[in-house]
N, CA, C, O and CB atoms as a CASP TS submission, in Angstrom:
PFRMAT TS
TARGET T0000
AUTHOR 0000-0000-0000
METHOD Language model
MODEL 1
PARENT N/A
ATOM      1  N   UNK     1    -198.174 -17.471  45.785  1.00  0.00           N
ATOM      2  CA  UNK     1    -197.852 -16.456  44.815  1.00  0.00           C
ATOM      3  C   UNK     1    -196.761 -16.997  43.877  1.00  0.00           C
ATOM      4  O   UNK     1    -195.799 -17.607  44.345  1.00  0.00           O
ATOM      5  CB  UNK     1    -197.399 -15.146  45.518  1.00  0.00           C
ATOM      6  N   UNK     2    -196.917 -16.753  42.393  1.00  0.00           N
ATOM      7  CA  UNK     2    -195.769 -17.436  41.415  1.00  0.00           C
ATOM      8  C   UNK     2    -195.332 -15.995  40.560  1.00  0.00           C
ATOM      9  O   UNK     2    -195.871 -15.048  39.987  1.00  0.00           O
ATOM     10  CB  UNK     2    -196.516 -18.927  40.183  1.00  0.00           C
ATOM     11  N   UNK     3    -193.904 -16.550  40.911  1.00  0.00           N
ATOM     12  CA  UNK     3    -193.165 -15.022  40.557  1.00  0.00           C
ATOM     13  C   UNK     3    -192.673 -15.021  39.540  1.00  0.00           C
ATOM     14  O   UNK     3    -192.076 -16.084  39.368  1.00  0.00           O
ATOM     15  CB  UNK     3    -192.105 -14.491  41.344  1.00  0.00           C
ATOM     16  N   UNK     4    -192.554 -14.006  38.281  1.00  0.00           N
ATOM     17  CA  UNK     4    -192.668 -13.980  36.816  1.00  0.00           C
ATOM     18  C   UNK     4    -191.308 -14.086  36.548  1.00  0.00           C
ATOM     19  O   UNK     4    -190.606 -13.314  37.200  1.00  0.00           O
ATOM     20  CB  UNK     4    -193.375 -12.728  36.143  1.00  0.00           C
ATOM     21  N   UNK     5    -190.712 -14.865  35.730  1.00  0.00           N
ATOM     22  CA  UNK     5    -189.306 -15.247  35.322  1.00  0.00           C
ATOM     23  C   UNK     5    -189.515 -13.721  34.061  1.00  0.00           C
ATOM     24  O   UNK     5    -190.391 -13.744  33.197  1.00  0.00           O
ATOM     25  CB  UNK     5    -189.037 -17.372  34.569  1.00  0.00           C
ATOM     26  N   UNK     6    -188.842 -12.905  34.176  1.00  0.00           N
ATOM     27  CA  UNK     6    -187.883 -12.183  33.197  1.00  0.00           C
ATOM     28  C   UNK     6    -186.830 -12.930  32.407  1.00  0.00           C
ATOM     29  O   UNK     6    -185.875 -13.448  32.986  1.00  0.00           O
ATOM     30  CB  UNK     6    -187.149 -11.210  33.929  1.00  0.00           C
ATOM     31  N   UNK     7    -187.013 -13.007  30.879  1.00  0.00           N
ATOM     32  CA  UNK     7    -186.199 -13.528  29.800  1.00  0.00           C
ATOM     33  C   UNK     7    -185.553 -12.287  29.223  1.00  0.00           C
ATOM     34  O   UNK     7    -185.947 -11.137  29.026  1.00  0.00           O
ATOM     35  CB  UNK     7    -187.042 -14.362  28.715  1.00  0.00           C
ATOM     36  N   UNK     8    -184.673 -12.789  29.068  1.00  0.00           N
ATOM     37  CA  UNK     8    -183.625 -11.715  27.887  1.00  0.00           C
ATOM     38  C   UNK     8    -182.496 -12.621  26.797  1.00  0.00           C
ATOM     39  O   UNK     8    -181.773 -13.584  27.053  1.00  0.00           O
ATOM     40  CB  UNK     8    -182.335 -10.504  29.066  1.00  0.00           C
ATOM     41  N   UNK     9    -182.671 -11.979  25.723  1.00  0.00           N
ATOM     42  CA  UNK     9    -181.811 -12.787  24.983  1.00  0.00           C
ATOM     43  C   UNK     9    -180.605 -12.858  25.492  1.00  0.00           C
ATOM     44  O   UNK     9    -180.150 -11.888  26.096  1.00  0.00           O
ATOM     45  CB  UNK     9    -181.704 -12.433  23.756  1.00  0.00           C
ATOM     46  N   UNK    10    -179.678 -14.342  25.292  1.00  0.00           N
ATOM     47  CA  UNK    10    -178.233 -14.451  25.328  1.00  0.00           C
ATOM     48  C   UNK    10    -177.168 -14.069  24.365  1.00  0.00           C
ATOM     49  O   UNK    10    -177.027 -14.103  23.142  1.00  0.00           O
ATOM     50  CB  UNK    10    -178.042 -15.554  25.480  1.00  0.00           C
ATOM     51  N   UNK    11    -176.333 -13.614  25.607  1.00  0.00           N
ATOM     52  CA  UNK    11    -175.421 -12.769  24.402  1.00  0.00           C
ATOM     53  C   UNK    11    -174.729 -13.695  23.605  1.00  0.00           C
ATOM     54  O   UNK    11    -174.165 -13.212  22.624  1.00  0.00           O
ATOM     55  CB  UNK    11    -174.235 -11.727  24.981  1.00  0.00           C
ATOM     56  N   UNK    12    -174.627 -14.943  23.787  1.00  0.00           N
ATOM     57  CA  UNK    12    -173.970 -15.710  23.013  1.00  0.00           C
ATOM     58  C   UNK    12    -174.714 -16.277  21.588  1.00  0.00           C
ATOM     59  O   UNK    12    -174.244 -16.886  20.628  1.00  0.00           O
ATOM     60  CB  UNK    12    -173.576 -16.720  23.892  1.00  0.00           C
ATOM     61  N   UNK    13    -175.736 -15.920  21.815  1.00  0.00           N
ATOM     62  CA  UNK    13    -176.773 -16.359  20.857  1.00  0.00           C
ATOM     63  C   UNK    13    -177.005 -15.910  19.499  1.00  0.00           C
ATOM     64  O   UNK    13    -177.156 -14.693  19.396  1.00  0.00           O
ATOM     65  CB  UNK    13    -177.835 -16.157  21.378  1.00  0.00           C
ATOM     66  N   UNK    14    -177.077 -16.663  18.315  1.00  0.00           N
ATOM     67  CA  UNK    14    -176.495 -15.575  16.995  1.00  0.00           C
ATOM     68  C   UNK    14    -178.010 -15.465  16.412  1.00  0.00           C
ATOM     69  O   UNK    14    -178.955 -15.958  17.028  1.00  0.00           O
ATOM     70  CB  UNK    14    -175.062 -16.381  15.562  1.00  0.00           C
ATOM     71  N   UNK    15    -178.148 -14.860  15.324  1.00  0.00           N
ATOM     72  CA  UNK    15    -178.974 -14.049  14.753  1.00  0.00           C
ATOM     73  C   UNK    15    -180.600 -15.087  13.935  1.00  0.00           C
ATOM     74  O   UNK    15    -181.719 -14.787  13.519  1.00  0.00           O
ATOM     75  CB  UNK    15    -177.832 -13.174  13.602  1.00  0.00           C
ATOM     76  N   UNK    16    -179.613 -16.596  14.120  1.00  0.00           N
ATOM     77  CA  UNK    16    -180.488 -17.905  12.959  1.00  0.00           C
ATOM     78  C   UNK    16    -180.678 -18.874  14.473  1.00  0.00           C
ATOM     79  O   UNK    16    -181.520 -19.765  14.585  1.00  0.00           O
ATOM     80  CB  UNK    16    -179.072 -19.025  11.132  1.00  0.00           C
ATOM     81  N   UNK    17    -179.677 -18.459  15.590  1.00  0.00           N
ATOM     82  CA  UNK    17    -179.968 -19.672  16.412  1.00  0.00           C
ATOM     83  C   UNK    17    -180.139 -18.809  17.854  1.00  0.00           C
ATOM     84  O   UNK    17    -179.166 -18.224  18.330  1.00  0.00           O
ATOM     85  CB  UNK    17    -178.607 -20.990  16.367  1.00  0.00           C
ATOM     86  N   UNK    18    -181.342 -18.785  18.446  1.00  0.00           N
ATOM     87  CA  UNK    18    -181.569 -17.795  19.716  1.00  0.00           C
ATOM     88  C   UNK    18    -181.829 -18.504  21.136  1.00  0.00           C
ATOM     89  O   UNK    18    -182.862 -19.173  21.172  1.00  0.00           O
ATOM     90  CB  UNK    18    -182.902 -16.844  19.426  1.00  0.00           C
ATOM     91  N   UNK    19    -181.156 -18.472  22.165  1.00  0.00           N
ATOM     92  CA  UNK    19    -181.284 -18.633  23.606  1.00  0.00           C
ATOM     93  C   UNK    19    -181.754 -17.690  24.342  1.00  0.00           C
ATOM     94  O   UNK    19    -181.126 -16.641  24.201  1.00  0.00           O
ATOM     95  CB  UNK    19    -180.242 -18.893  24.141  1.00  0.00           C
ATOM     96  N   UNK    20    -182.926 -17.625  25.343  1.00  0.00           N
ATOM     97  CA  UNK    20    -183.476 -17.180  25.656  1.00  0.00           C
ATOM     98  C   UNK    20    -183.181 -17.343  27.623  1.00  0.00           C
ATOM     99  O   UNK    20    -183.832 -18.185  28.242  1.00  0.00           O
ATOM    100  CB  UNK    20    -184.487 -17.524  24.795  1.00  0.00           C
ATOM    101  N   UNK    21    -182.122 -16.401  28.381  1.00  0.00           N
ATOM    102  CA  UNK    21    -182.344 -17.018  29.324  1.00  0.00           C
ATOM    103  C   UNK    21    -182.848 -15.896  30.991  1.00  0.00           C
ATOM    104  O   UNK    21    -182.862 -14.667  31.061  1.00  0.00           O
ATOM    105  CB  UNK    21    -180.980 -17.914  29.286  1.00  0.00           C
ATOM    106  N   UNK    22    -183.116 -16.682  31.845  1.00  0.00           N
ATOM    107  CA  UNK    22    -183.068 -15.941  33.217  1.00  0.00           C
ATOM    108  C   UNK    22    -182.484 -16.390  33.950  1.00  0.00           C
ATOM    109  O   UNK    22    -182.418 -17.587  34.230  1.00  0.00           O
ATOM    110  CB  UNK    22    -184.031 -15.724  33.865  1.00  0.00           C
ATOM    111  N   UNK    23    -181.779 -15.259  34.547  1.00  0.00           N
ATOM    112  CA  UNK    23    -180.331 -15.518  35.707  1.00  0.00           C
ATOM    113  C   UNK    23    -181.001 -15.022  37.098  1.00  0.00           C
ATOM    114  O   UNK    23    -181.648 -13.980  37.209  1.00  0.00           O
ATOM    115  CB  UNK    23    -178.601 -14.307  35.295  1.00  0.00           C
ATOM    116  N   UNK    24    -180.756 -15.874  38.056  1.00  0.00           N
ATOM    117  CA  UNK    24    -181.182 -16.098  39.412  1.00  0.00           C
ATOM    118  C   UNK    24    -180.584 -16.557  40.541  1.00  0.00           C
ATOM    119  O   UNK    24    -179.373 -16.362  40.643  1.00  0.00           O
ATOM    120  CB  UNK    24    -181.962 -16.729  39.381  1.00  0.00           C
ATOM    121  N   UNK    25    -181.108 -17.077  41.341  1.00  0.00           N
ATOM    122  CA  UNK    25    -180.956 -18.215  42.550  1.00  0.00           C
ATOM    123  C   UNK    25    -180.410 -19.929  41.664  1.00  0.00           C
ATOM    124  O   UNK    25    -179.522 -20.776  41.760  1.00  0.00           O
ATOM    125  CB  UNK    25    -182.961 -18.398  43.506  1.00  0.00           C
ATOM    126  N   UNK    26    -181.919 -19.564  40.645  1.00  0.00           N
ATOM    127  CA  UNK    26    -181.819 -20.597  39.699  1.00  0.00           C
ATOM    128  C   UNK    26    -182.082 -19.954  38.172  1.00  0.00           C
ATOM    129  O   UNK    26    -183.001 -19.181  37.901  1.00  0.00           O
ATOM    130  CB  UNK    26    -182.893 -21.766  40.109  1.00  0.00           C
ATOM    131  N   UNK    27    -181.089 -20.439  37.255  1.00  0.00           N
ATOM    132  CA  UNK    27    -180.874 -19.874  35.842  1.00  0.00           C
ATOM    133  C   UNK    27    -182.056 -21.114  34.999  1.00  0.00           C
ATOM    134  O   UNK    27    -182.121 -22.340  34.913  1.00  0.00           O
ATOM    135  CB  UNK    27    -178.813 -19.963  35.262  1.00  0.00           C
ATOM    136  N   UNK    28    -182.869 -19.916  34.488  1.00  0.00           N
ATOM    137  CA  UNK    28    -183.816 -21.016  33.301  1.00  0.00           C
ATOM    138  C   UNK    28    -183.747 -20.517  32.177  1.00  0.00           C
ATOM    139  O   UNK    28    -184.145 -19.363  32.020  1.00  0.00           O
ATOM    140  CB  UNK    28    -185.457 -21.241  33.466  1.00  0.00           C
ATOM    141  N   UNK    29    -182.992 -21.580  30.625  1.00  0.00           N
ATOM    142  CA  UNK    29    -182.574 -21.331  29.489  1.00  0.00           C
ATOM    143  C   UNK    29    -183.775 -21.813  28.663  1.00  0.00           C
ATOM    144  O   UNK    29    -184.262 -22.766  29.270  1.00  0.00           O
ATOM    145  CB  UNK    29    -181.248 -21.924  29.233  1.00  0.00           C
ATOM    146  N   UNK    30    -184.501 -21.546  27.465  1.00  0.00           N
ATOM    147  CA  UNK    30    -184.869 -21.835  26.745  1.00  0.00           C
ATOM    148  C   UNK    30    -184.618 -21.566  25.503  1.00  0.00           C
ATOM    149  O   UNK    30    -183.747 -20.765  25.164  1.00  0.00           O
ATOM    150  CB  UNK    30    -185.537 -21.773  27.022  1.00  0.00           C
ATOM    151  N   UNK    31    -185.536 -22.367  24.503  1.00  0.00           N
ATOM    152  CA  UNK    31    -185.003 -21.932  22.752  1.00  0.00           C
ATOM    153  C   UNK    31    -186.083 -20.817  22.656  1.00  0.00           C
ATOM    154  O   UNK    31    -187.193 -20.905  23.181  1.00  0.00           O
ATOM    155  CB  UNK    31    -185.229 -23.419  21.190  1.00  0.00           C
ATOM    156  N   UNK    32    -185.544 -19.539  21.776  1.00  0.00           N
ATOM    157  CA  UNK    32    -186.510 -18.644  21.477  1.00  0.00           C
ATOM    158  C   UNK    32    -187.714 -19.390  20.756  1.00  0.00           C
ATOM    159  O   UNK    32    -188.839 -19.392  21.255  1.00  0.00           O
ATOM    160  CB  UNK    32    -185.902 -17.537  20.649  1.00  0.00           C
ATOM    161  N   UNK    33    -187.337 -20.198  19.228  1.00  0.00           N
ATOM    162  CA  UNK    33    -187.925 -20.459  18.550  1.00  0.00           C
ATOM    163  C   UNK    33    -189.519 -21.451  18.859  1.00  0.00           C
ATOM    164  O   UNK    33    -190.564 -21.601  18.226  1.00  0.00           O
ATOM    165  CB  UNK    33    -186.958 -20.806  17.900  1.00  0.00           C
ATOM    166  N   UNK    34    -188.909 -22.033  20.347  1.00  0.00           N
ATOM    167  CA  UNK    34    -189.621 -22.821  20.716  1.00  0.00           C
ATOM    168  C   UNK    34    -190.000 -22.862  22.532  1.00  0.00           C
ATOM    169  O   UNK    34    -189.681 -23.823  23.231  1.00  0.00           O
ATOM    170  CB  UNK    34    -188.996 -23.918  20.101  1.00  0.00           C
ATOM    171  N   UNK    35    -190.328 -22.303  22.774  1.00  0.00           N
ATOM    172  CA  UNK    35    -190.365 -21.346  23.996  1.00  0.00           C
ATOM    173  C   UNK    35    -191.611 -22.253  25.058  1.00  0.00           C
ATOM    174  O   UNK    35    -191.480 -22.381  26.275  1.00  0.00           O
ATOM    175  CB  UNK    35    -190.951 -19.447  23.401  1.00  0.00           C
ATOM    176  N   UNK    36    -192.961 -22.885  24.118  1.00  0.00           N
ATOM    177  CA  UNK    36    -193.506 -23.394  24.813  1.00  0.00           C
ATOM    178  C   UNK    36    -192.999 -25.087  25.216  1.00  0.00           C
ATOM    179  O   UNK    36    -193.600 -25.841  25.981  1.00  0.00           O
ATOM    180  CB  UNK    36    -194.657 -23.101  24.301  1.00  0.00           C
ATOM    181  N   UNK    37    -192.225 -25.269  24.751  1.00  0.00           N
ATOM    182  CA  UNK    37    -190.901 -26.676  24.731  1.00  0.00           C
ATOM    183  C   UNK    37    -190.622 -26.472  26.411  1.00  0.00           C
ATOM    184  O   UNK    37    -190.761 -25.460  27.097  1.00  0.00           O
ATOM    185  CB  UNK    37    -188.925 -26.286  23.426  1.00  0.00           C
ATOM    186  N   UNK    38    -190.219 -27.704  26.749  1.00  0.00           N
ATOM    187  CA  UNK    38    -189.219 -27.252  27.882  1.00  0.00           C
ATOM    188  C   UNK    38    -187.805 -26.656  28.216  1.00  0.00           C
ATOM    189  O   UNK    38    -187.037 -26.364  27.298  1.00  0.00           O
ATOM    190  CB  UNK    38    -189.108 -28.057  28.369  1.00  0.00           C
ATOM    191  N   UNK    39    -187.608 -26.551  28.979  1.00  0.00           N
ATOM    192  CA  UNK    39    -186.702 -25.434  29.528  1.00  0.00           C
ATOM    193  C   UNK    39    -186.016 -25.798  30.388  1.00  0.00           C
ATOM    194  O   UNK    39    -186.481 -26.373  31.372  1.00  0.00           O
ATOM    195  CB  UNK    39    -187.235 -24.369  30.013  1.00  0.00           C
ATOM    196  N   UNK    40    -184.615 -25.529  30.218  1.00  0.00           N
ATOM    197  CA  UNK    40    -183.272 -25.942  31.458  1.00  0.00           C
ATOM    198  C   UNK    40    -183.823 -25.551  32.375  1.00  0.00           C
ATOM    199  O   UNK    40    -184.914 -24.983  32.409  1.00  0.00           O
ATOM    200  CB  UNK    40    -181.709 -25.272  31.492  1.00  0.00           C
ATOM    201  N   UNK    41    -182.769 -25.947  33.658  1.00  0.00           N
ATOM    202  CA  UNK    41    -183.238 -25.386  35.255  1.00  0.00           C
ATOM    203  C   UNK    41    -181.846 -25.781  35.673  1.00  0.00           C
ATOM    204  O   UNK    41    -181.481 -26.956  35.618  1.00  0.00           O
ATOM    205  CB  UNK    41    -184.761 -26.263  36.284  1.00  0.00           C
ATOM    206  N   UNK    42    -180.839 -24.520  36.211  1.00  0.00           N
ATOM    207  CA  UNK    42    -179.830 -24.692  36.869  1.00  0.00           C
ATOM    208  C   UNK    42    -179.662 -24.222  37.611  1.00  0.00           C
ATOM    209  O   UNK    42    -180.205 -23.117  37.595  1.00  0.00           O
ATOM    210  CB  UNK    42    -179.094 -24.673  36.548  1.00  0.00           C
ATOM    211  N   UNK    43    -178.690 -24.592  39.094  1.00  0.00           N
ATOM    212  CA  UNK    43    -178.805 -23.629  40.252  1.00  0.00           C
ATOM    213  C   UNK    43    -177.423 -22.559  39.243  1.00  0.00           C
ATOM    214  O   UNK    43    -176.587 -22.667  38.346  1.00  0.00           O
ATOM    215  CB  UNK    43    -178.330 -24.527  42.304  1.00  0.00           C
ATOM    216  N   UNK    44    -178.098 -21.429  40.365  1.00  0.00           N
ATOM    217  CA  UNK    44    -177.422 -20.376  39.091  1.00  0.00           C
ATOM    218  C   UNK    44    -175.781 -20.414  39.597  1.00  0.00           C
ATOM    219  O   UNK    44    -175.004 -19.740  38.921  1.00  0.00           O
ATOM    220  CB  UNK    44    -178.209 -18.339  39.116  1.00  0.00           C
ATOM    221  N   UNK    45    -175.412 -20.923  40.374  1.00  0.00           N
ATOM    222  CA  UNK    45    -173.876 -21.528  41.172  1.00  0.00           C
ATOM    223  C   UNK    45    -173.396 -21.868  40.135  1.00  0.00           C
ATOM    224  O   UNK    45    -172.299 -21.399  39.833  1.00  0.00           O
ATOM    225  CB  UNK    45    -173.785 -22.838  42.321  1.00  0.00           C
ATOM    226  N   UNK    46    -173.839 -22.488  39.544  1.00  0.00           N
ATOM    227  CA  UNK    46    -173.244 -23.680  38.410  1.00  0.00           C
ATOM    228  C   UNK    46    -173.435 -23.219  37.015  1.00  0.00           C
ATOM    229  O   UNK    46    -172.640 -23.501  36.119  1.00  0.00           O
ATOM    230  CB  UNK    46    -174.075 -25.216  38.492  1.00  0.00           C
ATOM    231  N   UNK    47    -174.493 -22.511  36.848  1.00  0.00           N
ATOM    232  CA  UNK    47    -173.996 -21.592  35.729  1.00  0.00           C
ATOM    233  C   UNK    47    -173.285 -20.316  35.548  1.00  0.00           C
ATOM    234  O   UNK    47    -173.056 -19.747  34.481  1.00  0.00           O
ATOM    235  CB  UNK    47    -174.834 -21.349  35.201  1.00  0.00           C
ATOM    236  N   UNK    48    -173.006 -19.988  36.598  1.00  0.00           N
ATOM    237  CA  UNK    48    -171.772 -18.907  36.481  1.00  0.00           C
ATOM    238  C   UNK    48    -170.332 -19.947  36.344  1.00  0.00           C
ATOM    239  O   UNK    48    -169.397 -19.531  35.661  1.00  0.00           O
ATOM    240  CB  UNK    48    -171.693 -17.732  38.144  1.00  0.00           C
ATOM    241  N   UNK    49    -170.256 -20.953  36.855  1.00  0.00           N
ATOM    242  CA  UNK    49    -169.026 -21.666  36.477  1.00  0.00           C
ATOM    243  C   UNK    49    -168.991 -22.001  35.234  1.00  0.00           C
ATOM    244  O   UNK    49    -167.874 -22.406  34.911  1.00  0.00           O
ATOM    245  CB  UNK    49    -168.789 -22.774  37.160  1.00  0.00           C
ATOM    246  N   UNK    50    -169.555 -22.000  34.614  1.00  0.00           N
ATOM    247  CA  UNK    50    -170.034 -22.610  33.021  1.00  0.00           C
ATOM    248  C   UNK    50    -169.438 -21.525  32.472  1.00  0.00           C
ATOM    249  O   UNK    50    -168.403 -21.571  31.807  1.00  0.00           O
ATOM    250  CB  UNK    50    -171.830 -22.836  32.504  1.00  0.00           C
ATOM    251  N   UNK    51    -170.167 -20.380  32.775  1.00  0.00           N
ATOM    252  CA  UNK    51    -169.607 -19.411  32.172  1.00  0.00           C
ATOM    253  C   UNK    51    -168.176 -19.166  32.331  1.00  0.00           C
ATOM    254  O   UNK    51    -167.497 -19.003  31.317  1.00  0.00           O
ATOM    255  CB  UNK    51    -170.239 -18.439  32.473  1.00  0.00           C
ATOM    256  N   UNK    52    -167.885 -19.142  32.965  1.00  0.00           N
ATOM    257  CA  UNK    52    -166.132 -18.253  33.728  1.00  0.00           C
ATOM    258  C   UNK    52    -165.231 -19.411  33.249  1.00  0.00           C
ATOM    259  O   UNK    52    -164.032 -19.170  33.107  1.00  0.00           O
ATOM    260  CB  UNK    52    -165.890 -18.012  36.069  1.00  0.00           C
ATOM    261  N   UNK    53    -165.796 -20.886  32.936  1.00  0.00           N
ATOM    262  CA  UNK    53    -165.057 -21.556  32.197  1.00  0.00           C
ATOM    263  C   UNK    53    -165.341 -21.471  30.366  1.00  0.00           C
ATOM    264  O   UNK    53    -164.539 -21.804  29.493  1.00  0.00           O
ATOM    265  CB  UNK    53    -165.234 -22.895  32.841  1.00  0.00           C
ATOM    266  N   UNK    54    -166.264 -21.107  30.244  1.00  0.00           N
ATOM    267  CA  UNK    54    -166.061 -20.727  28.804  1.00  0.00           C
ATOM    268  C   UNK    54    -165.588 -19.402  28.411  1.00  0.00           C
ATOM    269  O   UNK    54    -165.353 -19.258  27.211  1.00  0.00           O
ATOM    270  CB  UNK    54    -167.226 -20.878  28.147  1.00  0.00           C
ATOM    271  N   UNK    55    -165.390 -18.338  29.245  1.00  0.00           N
ATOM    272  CA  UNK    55    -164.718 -17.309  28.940  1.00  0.00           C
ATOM    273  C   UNK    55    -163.662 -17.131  29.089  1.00  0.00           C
ATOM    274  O   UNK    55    -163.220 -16.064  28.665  1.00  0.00           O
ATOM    275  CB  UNK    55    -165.029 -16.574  29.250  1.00  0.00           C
ATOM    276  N   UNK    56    -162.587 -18.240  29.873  1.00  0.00           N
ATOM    277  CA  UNK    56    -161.427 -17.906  29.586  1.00  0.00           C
ATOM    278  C   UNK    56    -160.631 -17.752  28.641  1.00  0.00           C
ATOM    279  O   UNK    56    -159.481 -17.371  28.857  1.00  0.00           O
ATOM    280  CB  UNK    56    -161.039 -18.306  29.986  1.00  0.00           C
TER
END
């Protein structure tokens, strides 16, 4: 069974340049514009540190 990744835009993402991502176990980012392109793959551990270091 293959289980459907839910996308939602990123909030960091501006209006001419769009990120497209899903937050998980494992976080998968893509470009809106180009969606059938490939696509990040991070354990999602490591993208919450990403984050919490860019939001300080």
């Amino acid at each position: 069974m293959t289980s459907e990744i839910t996308w939602h835009k990123s909030s960091y993402s501006s209006s001419s340049s769009c990120v497209e991502v899903s937050e998980g176990p494992t976080t998968h980012l893509r470009d809106t514009q180009h969606r059938a392109q490939a696509q990040l793959n991070v354990p999602g551990s490591e993208w919450n540190a990403l984050l919490s270091v860019l939001t300080r």
